[in-house]
N, C-alpha and C positions, 0 to 999 in steps of 0.2 A: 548514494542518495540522489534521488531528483531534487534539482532546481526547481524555480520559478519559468525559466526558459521553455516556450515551444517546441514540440519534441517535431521527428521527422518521421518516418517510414519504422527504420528500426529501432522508435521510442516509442511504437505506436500499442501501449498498455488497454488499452479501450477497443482495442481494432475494430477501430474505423476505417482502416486503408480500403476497403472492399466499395463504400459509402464515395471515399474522395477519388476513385476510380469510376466512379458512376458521375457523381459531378463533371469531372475532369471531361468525361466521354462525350459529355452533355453541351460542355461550354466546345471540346473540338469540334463537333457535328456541327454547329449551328449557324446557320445560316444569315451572313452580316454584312450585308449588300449595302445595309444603312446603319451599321454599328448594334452594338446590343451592351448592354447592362445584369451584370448578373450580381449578386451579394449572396453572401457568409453571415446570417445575422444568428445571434443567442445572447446570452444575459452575460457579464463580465464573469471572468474564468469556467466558462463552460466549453474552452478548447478551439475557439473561431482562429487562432492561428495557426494551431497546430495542423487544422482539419487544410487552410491555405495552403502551409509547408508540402501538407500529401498530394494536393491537387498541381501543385504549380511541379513536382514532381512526376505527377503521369503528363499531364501537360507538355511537358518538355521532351516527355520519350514518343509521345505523337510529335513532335516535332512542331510545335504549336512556338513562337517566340512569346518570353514570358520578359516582361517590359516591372520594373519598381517603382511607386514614386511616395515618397514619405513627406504627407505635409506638414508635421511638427517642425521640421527644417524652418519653414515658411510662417510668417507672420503677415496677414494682409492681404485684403483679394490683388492688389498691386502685384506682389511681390508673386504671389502664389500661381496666379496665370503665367507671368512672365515666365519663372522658375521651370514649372510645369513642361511647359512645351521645349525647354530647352534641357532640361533632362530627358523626357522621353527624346527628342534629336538625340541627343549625344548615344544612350542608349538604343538605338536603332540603328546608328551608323557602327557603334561596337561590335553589332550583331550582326550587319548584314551589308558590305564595306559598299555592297550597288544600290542602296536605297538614301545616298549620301545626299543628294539633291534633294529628295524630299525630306530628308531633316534638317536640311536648311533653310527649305521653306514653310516647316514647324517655327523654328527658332524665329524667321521674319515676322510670321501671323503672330506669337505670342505676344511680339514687340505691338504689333499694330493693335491686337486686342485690346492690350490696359489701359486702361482699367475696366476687366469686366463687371463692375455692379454697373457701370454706366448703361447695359444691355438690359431689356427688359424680359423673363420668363416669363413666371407664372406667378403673381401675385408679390405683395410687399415683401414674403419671405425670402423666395428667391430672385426677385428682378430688383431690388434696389427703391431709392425713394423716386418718386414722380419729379423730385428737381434734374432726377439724374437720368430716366426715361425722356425727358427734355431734352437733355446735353448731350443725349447719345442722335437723337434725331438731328441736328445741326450737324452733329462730328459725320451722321452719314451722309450726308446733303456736300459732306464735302469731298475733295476730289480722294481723300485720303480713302474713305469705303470702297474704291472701285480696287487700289492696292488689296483690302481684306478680299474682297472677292476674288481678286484673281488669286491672291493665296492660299485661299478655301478651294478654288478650283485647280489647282494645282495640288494640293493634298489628296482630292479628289480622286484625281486622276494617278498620283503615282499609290493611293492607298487600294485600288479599284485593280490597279495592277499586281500586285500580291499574288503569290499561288499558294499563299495562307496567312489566316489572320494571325493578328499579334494581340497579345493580352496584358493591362495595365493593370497593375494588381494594389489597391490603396487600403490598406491596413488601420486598425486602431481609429478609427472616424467618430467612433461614440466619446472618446478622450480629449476630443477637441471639444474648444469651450464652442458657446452655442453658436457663437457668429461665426467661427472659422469651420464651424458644422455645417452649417450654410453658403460659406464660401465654397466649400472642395462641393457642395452638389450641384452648385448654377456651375463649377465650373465642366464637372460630369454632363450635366446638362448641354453645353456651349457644343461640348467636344464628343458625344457620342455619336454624333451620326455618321464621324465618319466611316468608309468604307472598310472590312478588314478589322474595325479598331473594337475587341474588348475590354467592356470593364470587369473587373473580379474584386468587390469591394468588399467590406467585413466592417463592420455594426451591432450594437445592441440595437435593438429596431425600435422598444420604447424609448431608450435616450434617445435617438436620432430625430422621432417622431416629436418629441416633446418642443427638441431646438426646431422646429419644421411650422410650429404652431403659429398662426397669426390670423388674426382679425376674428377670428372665432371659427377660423377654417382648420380641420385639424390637419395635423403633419402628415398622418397617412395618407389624405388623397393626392398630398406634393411627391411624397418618396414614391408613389404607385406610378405618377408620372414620369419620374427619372430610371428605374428599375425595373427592366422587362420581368428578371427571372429573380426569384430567391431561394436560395436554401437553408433550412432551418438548422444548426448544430445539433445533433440527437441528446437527448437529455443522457444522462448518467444515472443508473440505478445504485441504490447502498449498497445495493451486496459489491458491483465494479469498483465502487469507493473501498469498502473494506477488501475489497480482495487487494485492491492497490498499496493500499497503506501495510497490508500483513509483508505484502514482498518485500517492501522499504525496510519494514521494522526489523524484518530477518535477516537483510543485508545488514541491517545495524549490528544485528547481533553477531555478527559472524565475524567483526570488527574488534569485539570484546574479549579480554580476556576470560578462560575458562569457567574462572573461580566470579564471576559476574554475580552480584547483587540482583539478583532475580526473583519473584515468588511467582512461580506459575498457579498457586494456588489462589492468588487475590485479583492478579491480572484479568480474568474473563469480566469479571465486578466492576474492575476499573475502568477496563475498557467501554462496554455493552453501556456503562452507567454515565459517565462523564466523558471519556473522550470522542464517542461514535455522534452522541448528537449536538456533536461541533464542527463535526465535517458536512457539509452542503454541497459542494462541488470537489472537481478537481486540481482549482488552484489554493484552496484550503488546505487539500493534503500536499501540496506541494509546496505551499510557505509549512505546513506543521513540519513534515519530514527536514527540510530544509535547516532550522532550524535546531536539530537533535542532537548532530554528532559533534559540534562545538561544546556544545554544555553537556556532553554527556564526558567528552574529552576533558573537560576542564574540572567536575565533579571527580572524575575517575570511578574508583568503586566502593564511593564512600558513601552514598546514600543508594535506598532501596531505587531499582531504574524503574519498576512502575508506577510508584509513586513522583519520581524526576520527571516521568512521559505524561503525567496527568497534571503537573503542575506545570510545565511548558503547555500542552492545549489551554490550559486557564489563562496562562499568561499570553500567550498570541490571540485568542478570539473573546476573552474578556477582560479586555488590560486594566476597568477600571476595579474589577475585582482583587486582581493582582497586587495593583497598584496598595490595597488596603492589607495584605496580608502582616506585614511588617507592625502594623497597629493594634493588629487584633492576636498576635500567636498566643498570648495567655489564655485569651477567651478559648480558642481552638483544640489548646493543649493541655492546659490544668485539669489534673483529675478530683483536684479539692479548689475551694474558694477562700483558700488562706491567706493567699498575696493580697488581693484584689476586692476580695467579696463576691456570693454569687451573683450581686446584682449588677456588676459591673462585667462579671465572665459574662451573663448573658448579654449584654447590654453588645460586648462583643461579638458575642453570634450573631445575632440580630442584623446587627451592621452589615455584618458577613453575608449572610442572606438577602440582604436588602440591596446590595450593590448594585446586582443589574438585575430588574424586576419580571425580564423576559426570562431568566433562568435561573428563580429563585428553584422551581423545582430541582433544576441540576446539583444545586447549591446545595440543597438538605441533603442530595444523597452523595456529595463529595466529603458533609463533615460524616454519614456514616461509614464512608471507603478509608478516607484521608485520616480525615481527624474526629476518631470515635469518643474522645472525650468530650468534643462539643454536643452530641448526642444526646447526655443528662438534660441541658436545656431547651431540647426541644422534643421531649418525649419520650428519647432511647433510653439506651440502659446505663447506666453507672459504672465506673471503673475504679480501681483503686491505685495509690502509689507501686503498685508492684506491676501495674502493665507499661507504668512510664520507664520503671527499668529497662522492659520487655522490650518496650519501644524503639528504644536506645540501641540496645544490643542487635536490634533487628536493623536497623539505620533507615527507620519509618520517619516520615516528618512528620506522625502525631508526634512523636519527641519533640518538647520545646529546641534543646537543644539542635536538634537534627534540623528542625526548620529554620532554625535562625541561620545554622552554617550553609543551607541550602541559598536562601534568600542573601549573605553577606556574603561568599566567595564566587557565589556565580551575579546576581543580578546587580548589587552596587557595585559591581568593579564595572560592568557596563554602562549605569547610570553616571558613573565616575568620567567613562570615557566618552558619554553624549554630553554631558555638562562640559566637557573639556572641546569637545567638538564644535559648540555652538560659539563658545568663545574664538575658536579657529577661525570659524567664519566669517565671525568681526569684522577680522585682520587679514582675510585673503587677500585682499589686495594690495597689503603692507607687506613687501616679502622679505624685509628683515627681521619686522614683529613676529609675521609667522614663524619661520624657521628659528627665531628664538625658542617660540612656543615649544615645537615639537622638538629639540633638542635639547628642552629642557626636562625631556618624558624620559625614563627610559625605554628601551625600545620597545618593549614587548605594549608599553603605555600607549607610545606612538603609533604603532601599526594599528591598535583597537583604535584611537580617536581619530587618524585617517581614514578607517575603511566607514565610519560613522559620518562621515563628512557626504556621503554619498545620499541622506536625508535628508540636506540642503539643494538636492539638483534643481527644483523648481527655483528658486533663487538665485541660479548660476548665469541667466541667463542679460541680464543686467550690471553682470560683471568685468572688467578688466580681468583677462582669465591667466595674464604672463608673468601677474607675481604671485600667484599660488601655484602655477603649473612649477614654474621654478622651484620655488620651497619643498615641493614636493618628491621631484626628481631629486634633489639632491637632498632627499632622505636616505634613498637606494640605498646607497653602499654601507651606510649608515645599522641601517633595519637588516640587513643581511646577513642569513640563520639556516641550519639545514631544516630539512622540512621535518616535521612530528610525527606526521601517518597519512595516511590514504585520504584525509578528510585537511587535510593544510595543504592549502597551495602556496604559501608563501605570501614574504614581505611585497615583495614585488609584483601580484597581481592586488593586492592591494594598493599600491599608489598607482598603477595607470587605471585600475577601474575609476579613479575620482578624475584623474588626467584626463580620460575620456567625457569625461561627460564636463569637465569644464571646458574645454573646446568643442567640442560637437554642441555646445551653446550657442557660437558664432555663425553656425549654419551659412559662412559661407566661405567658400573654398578660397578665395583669394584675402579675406582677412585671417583665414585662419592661418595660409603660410606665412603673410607678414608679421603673423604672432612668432610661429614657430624659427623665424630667422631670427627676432629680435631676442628669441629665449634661450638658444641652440649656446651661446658666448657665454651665458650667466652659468650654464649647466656643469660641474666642478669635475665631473667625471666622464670620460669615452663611453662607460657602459652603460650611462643614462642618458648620453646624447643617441646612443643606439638606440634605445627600448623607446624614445621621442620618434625619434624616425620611422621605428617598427612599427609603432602605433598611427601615422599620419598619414603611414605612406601606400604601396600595393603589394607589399611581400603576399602573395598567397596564404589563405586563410589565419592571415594575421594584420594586415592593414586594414585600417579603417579609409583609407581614401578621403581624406577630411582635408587635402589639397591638391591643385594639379599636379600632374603626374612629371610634367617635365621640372617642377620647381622641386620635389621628392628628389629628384635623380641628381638635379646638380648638386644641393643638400649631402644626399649620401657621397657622393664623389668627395664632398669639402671632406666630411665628416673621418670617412675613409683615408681622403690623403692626409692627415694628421694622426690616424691611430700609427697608420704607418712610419714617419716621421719619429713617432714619441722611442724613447730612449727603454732601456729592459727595466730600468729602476721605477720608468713613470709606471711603467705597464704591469707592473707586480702588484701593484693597487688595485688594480681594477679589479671588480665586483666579475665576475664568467668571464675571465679573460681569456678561456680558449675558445668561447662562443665567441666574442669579440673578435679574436684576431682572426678566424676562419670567415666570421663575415667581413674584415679589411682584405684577406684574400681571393675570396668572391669575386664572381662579375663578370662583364662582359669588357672591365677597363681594358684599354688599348697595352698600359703600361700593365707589364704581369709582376706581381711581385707575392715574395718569401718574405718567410720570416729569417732574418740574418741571424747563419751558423751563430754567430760571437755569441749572441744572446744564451745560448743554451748552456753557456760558460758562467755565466755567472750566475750564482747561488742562490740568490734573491728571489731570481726572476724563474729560474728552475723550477725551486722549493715550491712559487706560487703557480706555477705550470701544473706541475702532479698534483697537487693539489686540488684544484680545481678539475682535475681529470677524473679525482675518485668521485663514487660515489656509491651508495649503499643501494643493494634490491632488496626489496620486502616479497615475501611468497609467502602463501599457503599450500596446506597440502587438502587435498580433497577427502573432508568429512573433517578437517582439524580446525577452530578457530583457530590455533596456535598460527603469529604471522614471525617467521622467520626471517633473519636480518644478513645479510651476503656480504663482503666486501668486494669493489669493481672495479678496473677501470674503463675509460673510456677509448681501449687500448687502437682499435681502427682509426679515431679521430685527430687520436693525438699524436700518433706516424705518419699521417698525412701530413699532419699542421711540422712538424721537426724532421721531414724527411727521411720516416722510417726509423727501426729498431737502432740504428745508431744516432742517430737525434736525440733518442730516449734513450738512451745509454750516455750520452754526454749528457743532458739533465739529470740524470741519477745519480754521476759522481758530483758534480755541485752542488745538488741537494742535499747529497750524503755527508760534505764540510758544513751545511746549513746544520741540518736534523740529526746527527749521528748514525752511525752504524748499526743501534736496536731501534731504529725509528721503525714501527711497524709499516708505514707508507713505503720506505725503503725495502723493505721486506715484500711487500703487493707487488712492487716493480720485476722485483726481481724474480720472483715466484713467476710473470708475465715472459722478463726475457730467458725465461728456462723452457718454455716451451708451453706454459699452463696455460689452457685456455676454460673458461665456465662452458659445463657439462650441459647449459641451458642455452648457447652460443648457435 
């Protein structure tokens, strides 16, 4: 299944790559003597990232430098100039180790610039108030201006020198509130002219225009001044959307077991009727699909799946409809008015239909598809008690029954777990309260109300974030569970996805280590002071770089020389202890170090060695849903980590005074030191 995430080249479902290879072609040819402005504009989820992702892609194989700068980081034209220039510096000297002088003579001008509202553009919108067009002619009157000019003139000159330009690429502009909508384009404004220097910006161009609005002057004639070029995202046709969504739905299927709860015979109705004129774009099918294989997982093949696929589109794009079903299932599903009265089954339809007024059309034809009972009161045909049997046996949600276990085992145990969520929040910053909280779940409770906590981000950002990061991290070992299927990534990307985004709140690299050092001591376990570090630091395609790099490294060194240090008893706790000790072994340290022979002696620490070495493969075979299940080890990694087949032959007789003699794990080992290796190896 897709995400909600931006796709790249080889996610490119729409092929567009043809499109952002012609952009790309457009922005390297062009000629930037005095800077140029280029923009990505379409409507939200019409794919303006994804189209970035492909361009900053050719881009890069022209050899074109492709420069980031994200001003969510930043709050305040202060901050955000300053910032600005001092990111692209650091990012230009990363890139190119002889244009070091002139990123520090970025970084000087940032400093001397702030506060840009003090400068005047074009009008109230983007130049600031007239007290502050004032303040800026006094500030240049003094000797301080002749500093920005020489440091304009030295950008000048070493951006002029180039034997090609470089590209700043500023994302998501239309998600900023109005005033910091206005701040990133005086500062585009400020800083386009220089020599060399593009912009690759990406907007909705009506929100953008709207924050642009002032005195009665509209927005477009401000953004036509700052934006030499634009390019429009190509719209998406239904049939692109439905072709989209069919591939998704087939991978889904292909997930399920055989004997699947399917009717090919009601699906085209379902589909064509209720689910198709809810998709509008492509981030629509992307939160729809998104959404599917958890509750289809969690339902299993106990309800009909097209009737599951068409009550999830109702619930994602009409939630206050959804919201009502729980009120109305008599109305919906009585094929008599014995409980109730007719006046009152209709009285529920009605409601039903009435929800949301933009799709009451949709509505009448979901109770003909769904719930054919409700039908009688609005025209259709009549049923009797022998279809609600029907119903039943079919595992339709016109069955009362059906719907109620649809709506009670899958959505109140979610509602269960945002109620318990919001409560979390309370107390994030209590991190004794919290971890009571979540240790009073159990787990499978905990992991659903932590991954829930990620609808508070807009809130995180006014937080003390190092008594929930804590509580959190030391859930890990806690929440720690093999994985289910192809659709569960586990405990553990659920708590750094909220980890991350409570830190990436502080947007700034040096409070964020002073957090990370004062949390690192509270953290109970090695293997969650790793996944902190993992997360904060520059491991390739898994840091987030949310501190400097030289305070990461001391950090790991600490971190390291204590995994080291710890005893086989402590270490047998740990949550991927052989991921763990392979990264204490790691490195560039001075000091080289093993794991100590002794350790592989004792039984404990063995038993949790092999352990954690197994691990199951799921396959398919081509043209079979059936997914087949392997037993494994991770036999190269773990002769590495123990010194080879006799390392693991001394954890195997330890193990085997742990686990016994028919321990099947005992048995995988040994099947290994006989010479067996997988035929898929």
């Amino acid at each position: 299944m897709i995400g909600d995430d931006p796709v790249k080249s080889d996610g490119d479902l729409l092929q567009r790559r043809p499109i952002a290879e012609q952009w790309a072609g457009a922005i390297a040819a062009a000629d930037s003597p005095s800077g140029l402005v280029f923009a990505v504009t379409g409507p939200w989820g019409s794919g303006k990232t994804s189209m970035l992702n492909m361009v900053e892609e050719f881009l890069v194989e022209k050899g074109v430098r492709v420069l980031h700068f994200n001003p969510w980081f930043f709050s305040g034209t202060d901050q955000l100039v300053t910032f600005f220039f001092s990111e692209v510096a650091d990012q230009i000297s990363n890139k190119d180790g002889k244009q070091s002088k002139v990123a520090e003579s970025l970084r000087k001008y940032g400093t001397l610039l702030s506060p840009v509202k003090a400068i005047p553009l074009v009008g109230t919108a983007l130049g600031g108030a007239a007290e502050a067009a004032t303040s800026i002619g006094t500030y240049m009157e003094q000797s301080l201006s002749r500093s920005v000019n020489q440091r304009r003139k030295e950008i000048e000159d070493g951006f002029s020198k180039l034997d090609r330009p470089f590209v700043v690429v500023i994302d998501d502009i239309d998600r900023l509130t109005g005033q910091e909508i206005r701040d990133v384009l005086r500062m585009v404004r400020l800083t386009g002219a220089f020599p060399n220097m593009i912009y690759l910006l990406s907007f909705d161009r009506h929100r953008v225009e709207l924050a642009l609005k002032d005195d009665g002057i509209p927005g477009r004639a401000y953004l036509e001044k700052i934006v030499q070029v634009m390019f429009d995202v190509p719209g998406v046709s239904k049939a692109s959307l439905r072709q989209i969504l069919t591939a998704e739905l087939n991978s889904l299927m292909k997930t399920q077991p055989e004997d699947i709860r399917f009717n090919v015979g009601i699906w085209p109705d379902i589909y064509y009727e209720i689910i198709d004129p809810l998709l509008t774009n492509i981030r629509d099918v992307r939160r729809f699909t998104a959404s599917l294989p958890a509750v289809v997982a969690l339902l299993r093949n106990d309800i009909e799946l097209a009737d599951v696929i068409a009550l999830e589109a109702i619930r994602i794009f009409l939630p206050d409809t959804f919201a009502l079903l729980p009120h109305v299932i008599d109305g919906l599903t009585s094929t008599s008015d014995y409980r109730n009265g007719q006046e009152e089954n209709k009285r529920q339809v009605m409601e039903f239909l009435g929800s949301d007024p933009d799709h009451e059309a949709l509505l009448k034809r979901a109770c003909g598809r769904l719930f054919p009972a409700a039908a009688r009161h609005i025209g259709g045909s009549n049923f009797d008690g022998s279809w609600s049997r029907q119903w039943l046996r079919e595992r339709r949600v016109a069955s009362a029954e059906i719907l109620t276990y649809y709506l009670e085992k899958a959505i109140p145990e979610v509602v269960a777990h945002a109620n318990a969520a919001e409560r979390a929040f309370t107390i994030i910053e209590d991190e004794e309260a919290l971890s009571g909280l979540l240790s009073s779940l159990e787990p499978r409770e905990t992991e659903g109300v932590i991954s829930l906590l990620e609808a508070h981000e807009e809130d995180f950002a006014n937080l003390n974030p190092a008594p929930g990061v804590t509580a959190l991290l030391n859930q890990i070992q806690r929440l720690d569970r093999p994985e289910t299927g192809m659709f569960d990534f586990g405990p553990r990307i659920v708590v750094i996805r909220v980890v991350l985004r409570l830190l990436r709140s502080v947007a700034d690299l040096a409070r964020t280590a002073d957090l990370v050092r004062s949390i690192l001591p509270n953290i109970q376990t090695f293997a969650a002071q790793y996944e902190l570090l993992l997360l904060v630091g520059y491991t390739p395609n898994a840091g987030q770089r949310l501190i400097p790099e030289e305070e990461w490294q001391a950090l790991v060194r600490d971190v390291k020389s204590r995994v080291r240090e710890a005893g086989p008893d402590e270490l047998a706790t740990e949550t991927g202890m052989m991921k763990l000790l392979r990264w204490a072994s790691s490195g560039d340290d001075v000091e080289v170090w093993t794991l100590p022979t002794t350790y592989l002696d004792n039984r404990v620490f063995a038993t949790a060695l092999l352990q954690d070495s197994y691990s199951p493969v799921h396959s398919q075979t081509m043209g079979s849903r059936h997914v087949a299940t392997k037993d494994r080890l991770a036999w190269e990694a773990l002769g590495e980590l123990v010194g080879g087949e006799e390392g693991i032959r001394r954890c195997r007789d330890a193990a085997e005074v742990e686990l016994g003699q028919e321990s099947p794990l005992i048995a995988l080992v040994d099947k290994y030191l006989a010479g067996w290796r997988p035929a898929d190896i």
